[in-house]
C-alpha positions as CSV (number, residue, x, y, z in Angstrom):
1,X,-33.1,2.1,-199.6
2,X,-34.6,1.2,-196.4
3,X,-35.7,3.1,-193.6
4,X,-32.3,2.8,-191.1
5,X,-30.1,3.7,-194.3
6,X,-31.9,6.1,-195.2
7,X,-31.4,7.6,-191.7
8,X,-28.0,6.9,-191.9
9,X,-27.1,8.6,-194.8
10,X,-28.7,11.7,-193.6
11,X,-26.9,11.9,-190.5
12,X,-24.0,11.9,-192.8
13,X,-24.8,15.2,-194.6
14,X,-24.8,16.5,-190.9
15,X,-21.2,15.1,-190.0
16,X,-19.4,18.4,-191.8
17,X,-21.1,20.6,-189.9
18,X,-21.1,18.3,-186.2
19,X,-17.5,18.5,-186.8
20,X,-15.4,20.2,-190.1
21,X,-16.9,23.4,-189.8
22,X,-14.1,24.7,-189.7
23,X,-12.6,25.9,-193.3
24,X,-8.9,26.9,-193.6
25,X,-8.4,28.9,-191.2
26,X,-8.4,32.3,-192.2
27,X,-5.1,34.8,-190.6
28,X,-6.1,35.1,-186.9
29,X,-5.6,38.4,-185.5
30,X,-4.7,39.2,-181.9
31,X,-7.6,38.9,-179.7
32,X,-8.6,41.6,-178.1
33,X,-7.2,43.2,-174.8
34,X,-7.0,41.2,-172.0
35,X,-10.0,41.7,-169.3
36,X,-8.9,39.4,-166.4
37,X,-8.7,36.0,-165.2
38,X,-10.5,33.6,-167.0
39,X,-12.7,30.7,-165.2
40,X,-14.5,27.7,-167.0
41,X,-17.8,28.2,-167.8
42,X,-20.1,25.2,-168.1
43,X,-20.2,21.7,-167.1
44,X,-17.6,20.3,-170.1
45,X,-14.7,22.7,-169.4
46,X,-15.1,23.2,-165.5
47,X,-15.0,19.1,-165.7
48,X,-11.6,19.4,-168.3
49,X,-10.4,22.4,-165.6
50,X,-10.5,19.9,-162.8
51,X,-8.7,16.9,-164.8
52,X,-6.2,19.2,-165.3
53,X,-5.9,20.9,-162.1
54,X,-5.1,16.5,-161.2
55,X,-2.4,16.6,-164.4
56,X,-0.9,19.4,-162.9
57,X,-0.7,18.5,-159.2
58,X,1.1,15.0,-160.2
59,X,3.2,17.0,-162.6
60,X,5.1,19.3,-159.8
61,X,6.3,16.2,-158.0
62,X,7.4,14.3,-161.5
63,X,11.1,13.5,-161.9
64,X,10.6,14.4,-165.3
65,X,10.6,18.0,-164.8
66,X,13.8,20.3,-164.5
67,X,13.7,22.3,-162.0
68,X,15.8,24.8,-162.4
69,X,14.6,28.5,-161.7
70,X,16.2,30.4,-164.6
71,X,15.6,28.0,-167.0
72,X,11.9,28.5,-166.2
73,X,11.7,31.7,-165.6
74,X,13.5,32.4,-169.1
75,X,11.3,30.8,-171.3
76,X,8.5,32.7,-169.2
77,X,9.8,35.6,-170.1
78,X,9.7,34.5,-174.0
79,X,6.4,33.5,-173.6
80,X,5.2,37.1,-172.6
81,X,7.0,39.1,-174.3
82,X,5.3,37.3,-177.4
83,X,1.4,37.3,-175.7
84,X,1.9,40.0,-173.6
85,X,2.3,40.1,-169.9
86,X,-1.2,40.4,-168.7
87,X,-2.3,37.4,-170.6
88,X,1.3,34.9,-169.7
89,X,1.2,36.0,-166.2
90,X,-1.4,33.4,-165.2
91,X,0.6,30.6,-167.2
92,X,2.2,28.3,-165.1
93,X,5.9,27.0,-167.2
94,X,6.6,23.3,-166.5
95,X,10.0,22.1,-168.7
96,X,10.1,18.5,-169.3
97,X,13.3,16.6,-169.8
98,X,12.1,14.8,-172.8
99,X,13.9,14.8,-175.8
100,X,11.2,15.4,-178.7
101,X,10.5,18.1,-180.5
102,X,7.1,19.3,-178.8
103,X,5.1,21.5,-175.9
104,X,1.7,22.1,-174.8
105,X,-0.5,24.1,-173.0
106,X,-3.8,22.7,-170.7
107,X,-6.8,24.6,-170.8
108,X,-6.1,25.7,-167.0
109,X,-3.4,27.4,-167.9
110,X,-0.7,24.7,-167.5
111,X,2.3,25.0,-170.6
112,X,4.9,22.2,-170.6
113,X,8.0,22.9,-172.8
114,X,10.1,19.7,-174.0
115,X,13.7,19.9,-173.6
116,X,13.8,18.5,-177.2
117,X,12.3,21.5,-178.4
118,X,14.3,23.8,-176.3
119,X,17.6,21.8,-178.4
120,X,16.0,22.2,-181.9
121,X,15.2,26.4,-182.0
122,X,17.9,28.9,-182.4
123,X,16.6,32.1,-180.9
124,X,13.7,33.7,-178.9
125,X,12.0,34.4,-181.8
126,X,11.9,30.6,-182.6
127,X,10.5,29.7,-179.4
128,X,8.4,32.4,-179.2
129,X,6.6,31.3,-182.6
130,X,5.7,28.1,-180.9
131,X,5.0,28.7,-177.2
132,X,2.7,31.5,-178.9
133,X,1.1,28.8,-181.0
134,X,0.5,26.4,-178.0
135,X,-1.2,29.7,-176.1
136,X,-3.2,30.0,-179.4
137,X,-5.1,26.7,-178.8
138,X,-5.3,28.2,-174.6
139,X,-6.9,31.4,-175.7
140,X,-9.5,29.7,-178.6
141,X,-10.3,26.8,-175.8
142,X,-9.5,24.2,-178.4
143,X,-9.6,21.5,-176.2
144,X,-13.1,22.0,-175.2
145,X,-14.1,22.5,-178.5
146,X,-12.5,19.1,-179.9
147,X,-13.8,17.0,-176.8
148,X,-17.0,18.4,-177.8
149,X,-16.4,17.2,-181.3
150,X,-15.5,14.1,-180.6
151,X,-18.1,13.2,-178.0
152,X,-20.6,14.5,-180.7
153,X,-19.4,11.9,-183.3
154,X,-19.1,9.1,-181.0
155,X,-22.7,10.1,-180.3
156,X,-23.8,9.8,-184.0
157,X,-21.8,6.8,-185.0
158,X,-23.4,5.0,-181.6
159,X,-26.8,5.9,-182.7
160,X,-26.0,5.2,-186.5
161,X,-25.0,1.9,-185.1
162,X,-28.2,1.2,-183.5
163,X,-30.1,2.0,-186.6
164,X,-28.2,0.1,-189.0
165,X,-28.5,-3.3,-186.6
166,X,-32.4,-2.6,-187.2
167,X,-31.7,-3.7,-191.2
168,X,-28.7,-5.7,-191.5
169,X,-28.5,-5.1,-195.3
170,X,-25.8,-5.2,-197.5
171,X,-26.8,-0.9,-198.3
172,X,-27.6,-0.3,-194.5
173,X,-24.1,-1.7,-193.8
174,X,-22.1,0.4,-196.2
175,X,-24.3,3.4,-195.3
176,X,-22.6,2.8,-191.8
177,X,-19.2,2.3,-193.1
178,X,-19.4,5.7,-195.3
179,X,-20.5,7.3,-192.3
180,X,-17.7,6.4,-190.1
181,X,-15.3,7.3,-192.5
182,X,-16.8,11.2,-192.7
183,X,-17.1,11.1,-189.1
184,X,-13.4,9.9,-188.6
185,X,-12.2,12.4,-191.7
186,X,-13.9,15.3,-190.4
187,X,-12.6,15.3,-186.7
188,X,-8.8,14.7,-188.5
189,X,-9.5,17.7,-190.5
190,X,-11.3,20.0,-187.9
191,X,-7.8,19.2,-185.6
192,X,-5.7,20.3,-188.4
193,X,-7.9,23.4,-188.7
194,X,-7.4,24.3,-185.1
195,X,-3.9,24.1,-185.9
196,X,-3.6,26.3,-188.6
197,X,-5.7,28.6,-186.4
198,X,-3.2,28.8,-183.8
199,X,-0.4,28.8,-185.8
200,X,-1.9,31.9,-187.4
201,X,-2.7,33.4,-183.9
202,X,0.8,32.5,-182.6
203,X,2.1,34.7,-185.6
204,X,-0.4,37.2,-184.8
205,X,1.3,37.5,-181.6
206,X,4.8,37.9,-183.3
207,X,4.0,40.3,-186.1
208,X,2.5,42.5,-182.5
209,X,6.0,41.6,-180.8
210,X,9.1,43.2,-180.6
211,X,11.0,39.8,-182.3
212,X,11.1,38.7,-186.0
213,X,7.8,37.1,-186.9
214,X,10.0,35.6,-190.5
215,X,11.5,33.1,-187.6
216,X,7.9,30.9,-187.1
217,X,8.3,29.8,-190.7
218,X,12.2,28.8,-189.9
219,X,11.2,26.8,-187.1
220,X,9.3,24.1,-189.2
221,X,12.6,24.5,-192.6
222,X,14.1,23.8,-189.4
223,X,12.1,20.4,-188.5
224,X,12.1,19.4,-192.2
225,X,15.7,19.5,-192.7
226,X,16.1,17.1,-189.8
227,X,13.8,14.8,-191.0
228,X,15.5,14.4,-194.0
229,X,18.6,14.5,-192.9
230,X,17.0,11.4,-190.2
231,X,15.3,9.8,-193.1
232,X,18.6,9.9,-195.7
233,X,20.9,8.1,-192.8
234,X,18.6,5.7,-192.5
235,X,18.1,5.0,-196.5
236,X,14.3,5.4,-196.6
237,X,12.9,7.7,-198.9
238,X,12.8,11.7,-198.3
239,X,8.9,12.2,-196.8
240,X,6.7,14.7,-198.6
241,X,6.0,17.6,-196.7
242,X,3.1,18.7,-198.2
243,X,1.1,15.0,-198.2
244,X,-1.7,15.1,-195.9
245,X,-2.5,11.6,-194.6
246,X,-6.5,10.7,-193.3
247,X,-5.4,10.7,-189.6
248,X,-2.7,13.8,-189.8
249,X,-3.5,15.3,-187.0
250,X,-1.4,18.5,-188.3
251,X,-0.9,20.2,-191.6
252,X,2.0,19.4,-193.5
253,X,5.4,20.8,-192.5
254,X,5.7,22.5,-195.9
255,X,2.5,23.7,-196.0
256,X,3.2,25.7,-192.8
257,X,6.4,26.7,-193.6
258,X,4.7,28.6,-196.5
259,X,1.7,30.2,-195.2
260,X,3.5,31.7,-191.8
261,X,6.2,32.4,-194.4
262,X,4.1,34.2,-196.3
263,X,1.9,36.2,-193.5
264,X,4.8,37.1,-191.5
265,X,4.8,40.9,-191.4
266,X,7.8,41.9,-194.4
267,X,8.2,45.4,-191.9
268,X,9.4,43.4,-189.1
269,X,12.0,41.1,-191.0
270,X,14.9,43.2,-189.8
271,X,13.5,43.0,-185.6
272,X,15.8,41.0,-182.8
273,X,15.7,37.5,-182.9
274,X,17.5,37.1,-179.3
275,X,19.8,34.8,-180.8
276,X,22.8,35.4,-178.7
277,X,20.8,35.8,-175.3
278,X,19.1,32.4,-176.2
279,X,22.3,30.6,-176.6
280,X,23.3,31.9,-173.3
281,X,20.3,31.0,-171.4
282,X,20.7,27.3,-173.0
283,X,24.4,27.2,-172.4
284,X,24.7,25.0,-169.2
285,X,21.6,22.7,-170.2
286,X,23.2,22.7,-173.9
287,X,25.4,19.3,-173.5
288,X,22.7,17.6,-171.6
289,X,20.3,17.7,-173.9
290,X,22.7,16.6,-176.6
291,X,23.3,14.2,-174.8
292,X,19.5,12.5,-174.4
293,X,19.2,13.3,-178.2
294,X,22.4,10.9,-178.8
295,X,20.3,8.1,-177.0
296,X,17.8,8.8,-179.0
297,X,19.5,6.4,-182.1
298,X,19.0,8.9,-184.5
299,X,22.3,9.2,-186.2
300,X,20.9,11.9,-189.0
301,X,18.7,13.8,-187.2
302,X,21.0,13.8,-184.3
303,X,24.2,15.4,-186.4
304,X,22.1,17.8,-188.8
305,X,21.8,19.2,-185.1
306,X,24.9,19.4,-183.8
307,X,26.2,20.9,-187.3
308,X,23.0,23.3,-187.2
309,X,24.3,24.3,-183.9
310,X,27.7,24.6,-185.1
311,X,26.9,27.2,-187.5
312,X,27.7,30.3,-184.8
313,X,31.3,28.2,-183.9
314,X,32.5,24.8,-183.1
315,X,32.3,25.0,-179.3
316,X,34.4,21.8,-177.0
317,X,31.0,20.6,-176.1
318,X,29.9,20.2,-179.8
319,X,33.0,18.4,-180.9
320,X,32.2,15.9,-178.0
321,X,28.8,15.7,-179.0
322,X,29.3,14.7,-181.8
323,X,32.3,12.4,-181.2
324,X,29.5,10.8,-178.9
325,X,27.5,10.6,-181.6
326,X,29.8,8.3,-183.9
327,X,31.3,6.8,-181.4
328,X,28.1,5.4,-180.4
329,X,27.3,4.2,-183.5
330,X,30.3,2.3,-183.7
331,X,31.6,0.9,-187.2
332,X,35.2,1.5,-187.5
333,X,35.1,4.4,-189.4
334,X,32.9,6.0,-186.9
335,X,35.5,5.8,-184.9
336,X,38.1,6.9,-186.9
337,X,36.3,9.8,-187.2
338,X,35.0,10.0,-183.4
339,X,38.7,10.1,-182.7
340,X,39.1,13.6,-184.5
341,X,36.3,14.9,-183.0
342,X,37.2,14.2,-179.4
343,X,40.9,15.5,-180.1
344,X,39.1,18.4,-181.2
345,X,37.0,19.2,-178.2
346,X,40.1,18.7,-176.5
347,X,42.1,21.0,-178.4
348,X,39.7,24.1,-176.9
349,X,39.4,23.1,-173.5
350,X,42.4,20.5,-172.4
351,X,40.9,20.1,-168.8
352,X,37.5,18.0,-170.7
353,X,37.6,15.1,-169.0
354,X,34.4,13.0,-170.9
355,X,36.5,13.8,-174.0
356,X,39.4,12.5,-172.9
357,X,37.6,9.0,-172.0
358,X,35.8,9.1,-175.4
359,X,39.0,9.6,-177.5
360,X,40.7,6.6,-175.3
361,X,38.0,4.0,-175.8
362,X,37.8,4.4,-179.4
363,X,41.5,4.6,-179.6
364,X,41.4,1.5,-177.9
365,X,39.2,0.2,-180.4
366,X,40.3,1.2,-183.4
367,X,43.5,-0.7,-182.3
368,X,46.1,2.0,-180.7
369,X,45.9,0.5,-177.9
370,X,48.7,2.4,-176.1
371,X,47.0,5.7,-177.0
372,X,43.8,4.7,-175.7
373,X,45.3,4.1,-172.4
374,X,47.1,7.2,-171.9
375,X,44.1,9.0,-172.5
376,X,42.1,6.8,-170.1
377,X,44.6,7.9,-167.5
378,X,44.1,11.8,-168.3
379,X,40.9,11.1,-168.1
380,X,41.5,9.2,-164.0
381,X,43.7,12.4,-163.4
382,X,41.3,14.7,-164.5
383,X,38.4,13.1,-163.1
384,X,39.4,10.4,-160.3
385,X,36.5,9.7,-158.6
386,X,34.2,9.6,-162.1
387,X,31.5,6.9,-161.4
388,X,32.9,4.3,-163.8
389,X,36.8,5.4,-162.6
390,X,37.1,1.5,-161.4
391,X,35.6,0.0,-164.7
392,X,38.3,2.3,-166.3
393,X,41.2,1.6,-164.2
394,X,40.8,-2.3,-165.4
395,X,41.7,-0.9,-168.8
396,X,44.6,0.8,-167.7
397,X,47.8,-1.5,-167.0
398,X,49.2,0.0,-163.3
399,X,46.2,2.0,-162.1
């Protein structure tokens, strides 16, 4: 072996401890109590302070954020009864009007909720499990530790690379390759570990909590029945949630599941989830965000949902939903079917409007004609200056 392989494989022995240091996480407990505001310390996380102090600054003036008051200051309030008041008191709540299931938190203190994610849990408890996860990767300064990660691989693959151009060798060469491969595998697994970390913290802060900790685990039974109710509409094969792929950036869905399922405190399985006063909080932004999750094209995913949602009562604003939902899709026994649905909605609150235009177009469509049109013009009545009331009236003889 020559001198630059040699080299090379040596660096590798050093990539699991550069960056997979980091076994399975053991249960993380809650950190101690709180002793103040935090400031960056060094030149790295002062520097990732500053980039995000720029995120945030272009983040109060984005269109993308819902600015509504009480929604914000509700999830706020989720947040620290989970953490605690003196540590969520510094966090600043942005929601996002984005339909995916997701939220993060900046290392200055900046947590962006997705409306997507506000759609998919069921209670406080639920949303508490994973804003307290996102403050997990706040309060362990994950993100300094992985940009430190990954500038220390780049920094041993680019001086690998130097050495292996001094002996171009067939050995030299696969000495480099091997060593990319650990480098790239061990940064995939030491973001996975940080995962389970904060998971595990995030349930720390439950199991310390007034609210159910047995909900964390739900959330991601939760996620996994949607995908397979997405995957199963679409006729691709169920996924396996406990496969872990090279570049997974996060464990498995099942493998969570089980291990927050399993370290949720069994004493606390009978606490509040805040079920009811989470549907209330949600109820005007409710039909919205159905709404952006029916553009989303995601017929299965989109009515395991609605029907998850449906499991407290069929309300008028799931029935439209979900007549939405099929009418969109549009084969003709969708609409059959959208037809019920909208009649439905109808049939607990007379004075819906959108329902009314939903059940006439697909009556239209489905070929009773007259029907369709007399529900158009309930829909005029009810609504007369709706934005598409012209486009409508051209489908209704004498308006």
């Amino acid at each position: 072996m020559t001198r630059p392989s040699r080299a090379i494989a040596a660096a590798a022995l050093l990539v699991s401890s550069l960056l997979g240091s980091t076994a399975h996480a053991a249960p993380a407990s809650v950190p101690p109590p709180y002793e103040g505001a935090y400031q960056p310390k060094g030149v790295d996380e002062i520097g990732l302070w500053q980039r995000d102090d720029e995120y945030e600054r272009a983040l109060v003036a984005s269109p993308v954020v819902i600015r509504d008051e009480a929604l914000s200051a509700y999830v706020k309030s989720v947040l620290c009864r989970a953490v605690g008041p003196d540590r969520c008191d510094a966090t600043r709540v942005y929601i996002l009007r984005e339909p995916t299931f997701n939220a993060t938190m900046s290392p200055n203190g900046t947590m962006r909720v997705y409306s997507g994610l506000l759609l998919r849990v069921r209670s406080e408890a639920e949303l508490a499990a994973v804003l307290g996860h996102e403050f997990g990767h706040f309060e362990k300064r994950h993100s300094l530790m992985q940009f430190k990660a990954a500038r220390g691989g780049s920094d041993l693959l680019a001086w690998s690379a130097l050495l292996a151009s001094m002996s171009p060798s067939y050995n030299t060469q696969r000495a480099y390759q091997d060593l990319q491969i650990s480098v790239y595998g061990s940064f995939f697994r030491f973001g996975r570990d940080q995962e389970r970390e904060a998971d595990l913290l995030g349930l720390g802060y439950l199991n310390a909590s007034d609210l159910r900790p047995q909900a964390a685990a739900q959330v991601w039974q939760n996620l996994m029945g949607e995908i397979e109710a997405s995957t199963t509409a679409r006729g691709i094969r169920k996924p396996d949630f406990k496969a872990i792929a090279f570049t997974a950036s996060h464990p498995p869905q099942g493998e969570r599941a089980e291990y927050l399922a399993e370290l949720a405190d069994p004493s606390a399985k009978d606490r509040d989830d805040g079920v009811d006063r989470y549907r209330a909080a949600m109820a005007t932004w409710l039909p919205i965000f159905l709404q952006d999750q029916i553009k989303l094209n995601d017929f299965g995913g989109s009515d395991y949902l609605i029907n998850r949602l449906a499991e407290n009562g069929w309300t008028a604003d799931l029935w439209f939903a979900r007549g939405e939902l099929y009418r969109t899709r549009g084969n003709q026994r969708d609409l059959v079917n959208a037809v019920q649905f909208y009649r439905s909605a109808i049939g607990l609150n007379p004075a819906f409007a959108e329902a009314h235009r939903g059940l006439g177009l697909s009556l239209i469509k489905t070929g009773e004609r007259a029907a369709g049109q007399a529900a158009l013009r309930t829909y005029l009545e009810i609504k007369p200056g709706a934005d598409d009331a012209g486009m409508i009236r051209l489908m209704v003889p004498g308006e």
